[in-house]
N, C-alpha and C positions, 0 to 999 in steps of 0.2 A: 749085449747088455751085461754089464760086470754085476754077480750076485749084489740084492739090496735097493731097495728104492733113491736111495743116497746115492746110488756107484754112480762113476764118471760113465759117459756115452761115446764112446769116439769110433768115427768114419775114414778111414787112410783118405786122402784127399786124391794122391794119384795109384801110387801102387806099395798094398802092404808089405810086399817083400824088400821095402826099403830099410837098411838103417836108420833108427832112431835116431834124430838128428842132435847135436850137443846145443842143447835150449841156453848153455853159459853161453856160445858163439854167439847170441842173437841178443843185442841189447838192450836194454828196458825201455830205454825212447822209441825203439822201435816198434813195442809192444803194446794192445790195448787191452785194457781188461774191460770184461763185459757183466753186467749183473742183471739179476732179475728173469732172465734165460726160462724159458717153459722147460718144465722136466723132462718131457719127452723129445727136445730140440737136439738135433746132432751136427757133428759139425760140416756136414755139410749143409744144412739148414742154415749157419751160421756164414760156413763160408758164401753159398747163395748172395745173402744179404749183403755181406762187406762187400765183395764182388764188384757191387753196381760203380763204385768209384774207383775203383784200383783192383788190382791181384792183390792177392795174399800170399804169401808164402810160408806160411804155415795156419793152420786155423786147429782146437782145439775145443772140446766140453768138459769144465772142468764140473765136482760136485757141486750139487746145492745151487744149479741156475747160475754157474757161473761161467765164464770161456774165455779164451784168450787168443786175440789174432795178430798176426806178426806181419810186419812190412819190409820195405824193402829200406827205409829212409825213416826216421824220426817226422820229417814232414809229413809223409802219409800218416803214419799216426795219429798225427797232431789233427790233421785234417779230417782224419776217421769219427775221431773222439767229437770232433766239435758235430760232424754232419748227422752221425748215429744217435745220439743221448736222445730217448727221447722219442725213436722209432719203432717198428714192432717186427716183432718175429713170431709167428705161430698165435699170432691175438696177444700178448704180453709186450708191451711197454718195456723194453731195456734200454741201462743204464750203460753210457763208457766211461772210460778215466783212463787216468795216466797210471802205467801199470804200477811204476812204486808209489800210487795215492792209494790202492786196492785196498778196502780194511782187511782185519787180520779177522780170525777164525774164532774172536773171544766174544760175549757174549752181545756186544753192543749193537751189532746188525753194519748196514749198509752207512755209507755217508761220505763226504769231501772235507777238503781242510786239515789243518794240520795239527794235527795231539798238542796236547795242552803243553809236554815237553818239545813241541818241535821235531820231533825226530819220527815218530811214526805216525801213519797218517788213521784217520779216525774219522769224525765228524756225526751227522746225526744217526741218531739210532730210530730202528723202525720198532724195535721193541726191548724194554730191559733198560733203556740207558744207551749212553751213547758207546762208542768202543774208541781208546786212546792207546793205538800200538796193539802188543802183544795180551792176549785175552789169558785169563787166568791156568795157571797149569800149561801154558801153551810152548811146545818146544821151538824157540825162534827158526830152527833150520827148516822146519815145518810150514813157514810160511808159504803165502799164497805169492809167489813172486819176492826178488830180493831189494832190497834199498839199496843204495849207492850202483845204479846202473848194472843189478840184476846181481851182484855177490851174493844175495842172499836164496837163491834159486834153490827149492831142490831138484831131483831129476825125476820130472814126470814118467820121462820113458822106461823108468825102473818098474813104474806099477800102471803104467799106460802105454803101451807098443805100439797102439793105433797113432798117437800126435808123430806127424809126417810131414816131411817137407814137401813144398812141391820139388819135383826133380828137374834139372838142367836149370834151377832159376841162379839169374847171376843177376846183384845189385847195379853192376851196369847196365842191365838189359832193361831194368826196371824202369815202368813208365811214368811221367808225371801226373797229377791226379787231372791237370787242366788236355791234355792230349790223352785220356781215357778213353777206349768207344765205349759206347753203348752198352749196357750190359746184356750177355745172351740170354737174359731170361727175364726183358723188357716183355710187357705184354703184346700178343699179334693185334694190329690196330686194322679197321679197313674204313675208310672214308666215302660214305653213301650218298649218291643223290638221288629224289624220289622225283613226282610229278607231280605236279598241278593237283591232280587228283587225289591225290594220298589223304586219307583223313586227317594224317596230322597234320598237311599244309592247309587245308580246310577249318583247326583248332586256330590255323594264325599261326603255326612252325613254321619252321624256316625249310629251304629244301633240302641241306645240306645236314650230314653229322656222322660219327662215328660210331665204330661199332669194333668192339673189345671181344675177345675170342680166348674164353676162359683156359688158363692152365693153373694142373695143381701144382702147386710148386713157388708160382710166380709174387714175392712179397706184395708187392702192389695190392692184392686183390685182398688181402687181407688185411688191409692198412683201407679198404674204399670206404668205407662208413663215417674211419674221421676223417677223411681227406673232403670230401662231399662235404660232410658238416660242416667244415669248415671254411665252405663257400658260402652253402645257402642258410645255416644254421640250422633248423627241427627237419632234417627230414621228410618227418610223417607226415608236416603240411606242406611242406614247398617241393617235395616230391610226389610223383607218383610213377609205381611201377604194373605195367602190365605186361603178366605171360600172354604168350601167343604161340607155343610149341606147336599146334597143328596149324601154322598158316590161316586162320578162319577170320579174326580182327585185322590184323595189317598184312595181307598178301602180298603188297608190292614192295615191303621189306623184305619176306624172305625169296621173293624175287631178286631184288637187290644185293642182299647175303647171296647168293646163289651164283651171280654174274662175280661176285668180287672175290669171290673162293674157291667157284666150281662144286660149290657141292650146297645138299640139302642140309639146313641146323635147326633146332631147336633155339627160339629165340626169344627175352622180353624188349617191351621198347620202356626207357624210362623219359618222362618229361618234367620241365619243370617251366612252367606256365609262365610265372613269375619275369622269368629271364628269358625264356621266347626260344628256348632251347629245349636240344631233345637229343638222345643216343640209344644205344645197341647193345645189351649185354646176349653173347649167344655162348652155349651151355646145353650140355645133356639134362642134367640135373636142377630144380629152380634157384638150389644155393648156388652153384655155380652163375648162374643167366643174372641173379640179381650183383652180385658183386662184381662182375664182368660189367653190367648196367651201370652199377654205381661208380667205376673208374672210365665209363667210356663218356658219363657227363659232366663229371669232373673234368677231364681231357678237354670238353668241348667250352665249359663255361672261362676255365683258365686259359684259352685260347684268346677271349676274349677281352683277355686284361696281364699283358706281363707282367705288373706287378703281384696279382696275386699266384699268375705262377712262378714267379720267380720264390717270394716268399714260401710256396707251399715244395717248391726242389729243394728250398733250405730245410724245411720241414722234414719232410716224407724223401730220402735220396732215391727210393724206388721208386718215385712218380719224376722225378727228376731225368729218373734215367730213360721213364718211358717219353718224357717233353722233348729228351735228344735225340731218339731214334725215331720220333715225328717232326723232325726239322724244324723245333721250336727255338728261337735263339732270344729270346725276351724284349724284343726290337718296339719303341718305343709306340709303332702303330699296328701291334698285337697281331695276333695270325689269321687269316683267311682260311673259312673254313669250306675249303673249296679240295678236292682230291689233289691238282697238281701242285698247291703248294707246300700240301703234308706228306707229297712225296719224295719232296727235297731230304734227305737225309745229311744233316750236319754232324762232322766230325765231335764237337764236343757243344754242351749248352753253355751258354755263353748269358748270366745274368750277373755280370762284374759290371756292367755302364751304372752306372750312379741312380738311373729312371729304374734299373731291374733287381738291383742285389745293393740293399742299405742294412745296417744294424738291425734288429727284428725287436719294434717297440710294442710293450703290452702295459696298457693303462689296469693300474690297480686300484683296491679300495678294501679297506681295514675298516673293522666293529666301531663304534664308537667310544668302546674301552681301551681301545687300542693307548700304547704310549705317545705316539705320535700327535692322536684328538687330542687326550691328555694337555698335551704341551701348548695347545690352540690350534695344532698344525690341520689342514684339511683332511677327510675321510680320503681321498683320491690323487694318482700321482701315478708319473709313468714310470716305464724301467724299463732301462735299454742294455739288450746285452754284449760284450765286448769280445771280440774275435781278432784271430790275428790275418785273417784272411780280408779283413774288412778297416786293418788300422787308419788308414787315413781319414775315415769321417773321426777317426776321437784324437785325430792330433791337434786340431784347435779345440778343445773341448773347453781348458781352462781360458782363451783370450775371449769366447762365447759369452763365456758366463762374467770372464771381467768387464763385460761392457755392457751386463744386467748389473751384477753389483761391484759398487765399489772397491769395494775393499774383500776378495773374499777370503784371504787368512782370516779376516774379523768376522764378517758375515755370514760366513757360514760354516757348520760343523758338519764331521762326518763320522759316522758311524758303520766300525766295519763289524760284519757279523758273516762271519766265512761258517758258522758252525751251528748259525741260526738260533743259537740260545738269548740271546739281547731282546729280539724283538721278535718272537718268533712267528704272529701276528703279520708281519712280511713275508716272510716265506710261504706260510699259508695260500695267501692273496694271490705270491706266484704259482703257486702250485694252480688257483683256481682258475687265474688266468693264461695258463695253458704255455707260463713261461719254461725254460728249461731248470731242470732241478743241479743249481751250481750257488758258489757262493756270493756273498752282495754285499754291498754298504751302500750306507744310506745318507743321501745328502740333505742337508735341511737347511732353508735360508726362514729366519723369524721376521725378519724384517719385512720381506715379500708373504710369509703366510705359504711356503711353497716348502717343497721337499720330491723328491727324487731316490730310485734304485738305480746302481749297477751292477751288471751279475758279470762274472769271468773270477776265473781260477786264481791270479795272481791278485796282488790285492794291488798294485800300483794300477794294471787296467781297469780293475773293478772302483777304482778312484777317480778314474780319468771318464767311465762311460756313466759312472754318477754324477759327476757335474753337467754332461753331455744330458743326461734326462732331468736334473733341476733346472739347466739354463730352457731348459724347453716347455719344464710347466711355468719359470718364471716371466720366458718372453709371452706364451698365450698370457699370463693376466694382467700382461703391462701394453698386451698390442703387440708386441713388435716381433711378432712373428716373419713378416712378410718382409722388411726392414731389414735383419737379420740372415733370412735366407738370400736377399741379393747378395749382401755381404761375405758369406760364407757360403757357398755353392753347395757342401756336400750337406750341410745342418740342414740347406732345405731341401735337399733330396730326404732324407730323414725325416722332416716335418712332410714332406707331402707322402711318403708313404705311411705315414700315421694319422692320415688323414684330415691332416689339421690346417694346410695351404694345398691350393689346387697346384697338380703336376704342375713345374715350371718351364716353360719352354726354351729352346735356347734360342739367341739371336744369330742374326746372320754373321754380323761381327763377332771376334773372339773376345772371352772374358766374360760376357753378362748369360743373362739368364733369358 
């Protein structure tokens, strides 16, 4: 640790008797920057995490919670930014971006979008105001990364020896993010069957379920609270966790642990009544056994529903990566939780079919002082956000919505607010609703009484995935939802994973639904 609660933290990745690598050679596309970083995170903690979907070839901690991880290809990147924003490292919630969107080091804090001149990027502030560009007094060579594809870099390695490349890597060698394995620091999984006898098949459990085998180190386990939550919602009611470290309550568990490991553990069981499910957290420690528990039910209930795991690999990438190294592929009649089918080990997770991997819609609601009520417009509305990993659901987005309304140059207006000052009353809503922290515009039709977000970085997709969530509140309140999704196949993939048309089946014939 370099003198100073501020100093940079850095970890050589392979071997520090390497040359510092020339950070101008590595281009700004290829670069993510990272914010909100726990202070005591290093970069291998850092690199840990990126890990789960790609190599890195280099990873870094820069001051003040910030870090920087490099790829091999601008697509990884690109792909990083969108899959990380959002995830957690060490209990902290961090932020990605595109490395020249990085604000600068002046007073205005964190934020996206583009300075009020266009040229440096800025956006909202967490405290003080916002920051546009270079912060006062601030020597531009000094910045935190350079604009125009990294000219404006300084040389870390002057006052940071540890940022290191990995060694032997060659941009040809490099893999693509969809033929990634597994990452090695997926949590160990074992798939347990009990008896008849077991008290919890005696509660109405089922025979079957997994059992998670705590490591420190491993993101996942650190991420189980909101991941779990975000199945069953409170936890404290629709869980319950029981220690059983001396064997006394469930013996024929750590009988079971026992056969499936070879060895004696310390173990809780968690259940969750509701869902008719149950799993294994095993642990020396009870904080270990409970978070171990809380990713091993999560594991079991998302099994049960590709949609919801698909959505939570787009969420959490380190429960992602633990769903590929359980031979999960988001297949539309979900997984059997039976040991030989979790012992299929697939090369990569596979939730790109239309029923497993759609735009990730969050239904909002603004005060009633909001501008929007104001105008007559409803408290409630969706917003869908825009990816380029996922463009085809928003390439009809505008013939959607022209065949809600008429005319929609006339009908409706759009308000872009990449900086969150307009309305910022939206952004809030997303924040509540658990969307990702990017910029939006907002579409609103008066005629229908309806209005819509779409978030994404550029303002043309964030144009195009906002009509894509107005055409969706305007079809529920004219009906024609159902209508609609025969018509466009992928709007009603979109609408049934927002739960607003049941999953649609396909026909035997090609073409329909």
């Amino acid at each position: 640790r370099l003198g100073g609660s501020s100093a940079a933290v850095y970890s050589v990745l392979h071997e520090a008797t390497m040359d510092p690598p020339d950070l101008n050679a590595i281009d700004a596309s290829q670069k993510v920057w990272v914010g909100d970083l726990p202070l005591e995170a290093t970069s291998d903690d850092l690199e840990a995490h990126f890990r789960q979907l790609g190599e890195p070839i280099a990873v870094a901690v820069l001051p003040k919670g910030r870090g920087c991880v490099a790829y091999a290809t601008a697509e990884e990147a690109e792909t990083a930014i969108a899959a990380y924003n959002g995830s957690e490292i060490g209990g902290a919630l961090i932020k990605t971006d595109v490395w020249t969107q990085k604000p600068a080091k002046g007073d205005g804090g964190k934020g996206k979008g583009k300075s009020k001149s266009g040229k440096q990027p800025g956006g909202k502030g967490k405290a003080g105001g916002k920051s546009y560009g270079k912060g006062p007094g601030q020597d531009p060579g000094q910045m935190w990364g350079g604009m125009m594809g990294g000219k404006g870099w300084f040389a870390p390695q002057a006052m940071y020896p540890g940022f290191a490349m990995n060694p032997g890597f060659t941009a040809q060698a490099a893999q693509k993010w969809s033929a990634s394995p597994a990452a090695t620091s997926s949590a160990d999984i074992h798939w347990l069957t009990i008896t008849e006898a077991s008290p919890l098949v005696q509660q109405g459990l089922p025979l079957e379920g997994p059992a998670a085998v705590y490591e420190k180190g491993v993101d996942v386990f650190s991420s189980s609270t909101h991941i779990l939550s975000d199945i069953v919602g409170d936890i404290s009611t629709e869980v319950t966790i029981t220690h059983d470290a001396d064997w006394e309550q469930f013996p024929d568990i750590g009988e079971a642990i026992k056969a499936a490991t070879g060895e004696e553990h310390c173990f809780a069981v968690a259940t969750c009544p509701g869902m008719s499910t149950w799993a294994i957290g095993v642990a020396n420690g009870w904080k270990g056994r409970e978070s171990a528990a809380r990713v091993a039910l999560a594991l079991a209930l998302a099994a049960q529903n590709p949609q919801i795991m698909a959505t939570l690999a787009s969420t959490y990438p380190e429960f992602g990566a633990l769903c590929r190294s359980q031979g999960f592929g988001g297949g539309a009649g979900g997984a059997q939780a039976n040991g030989k089918s979790k012992a299929v080990k697939q090369a990569a997770f596979a939730p790109a079919a239309a029923e497993a991997d759609v735009p990730p819609v969050h239904f909002l609601s603004v005060a009633g002082d909001s501008k929007l009520v104001l105008a007559g417009l409803p408290a409630d509305a969706p917003a869908i956000a825009h990816t380029k990993q996922l463009k085809e659901f928003f390439s009809n987005a505008h013939n959607i919505l022209s065949e809600l309304v008429e005319d929609v140059s006339a009908a409706v207006t759009f308000e872009d607010d990449p900086e969150w000052n307009v309305m910022p009353e939206v952004g809030a809503a997303l924040k509540e609703a658990g969307a990702e922290d990017n910029c939006y515009c907002i579409a609103a039709c008066e005629a229908h009484a309806c209005w819509g977000v779409g978030l994404a970085s550029g303002w043309k997709a964030r144009e195009s995935a906002a009509k894509l969530a107005l055409a969706m509140a305007v079809a529920q309140n004219t009906g024609r939802l159902e209508e609609l999704a025969q018509t466009y196949p992928e709007f009603g993939a979109v609408l049934a994973s927002a739960g607003l048309i049941e999953q649609p089946q396909k026909r035997r014939r090609k073409g329909g639904w």
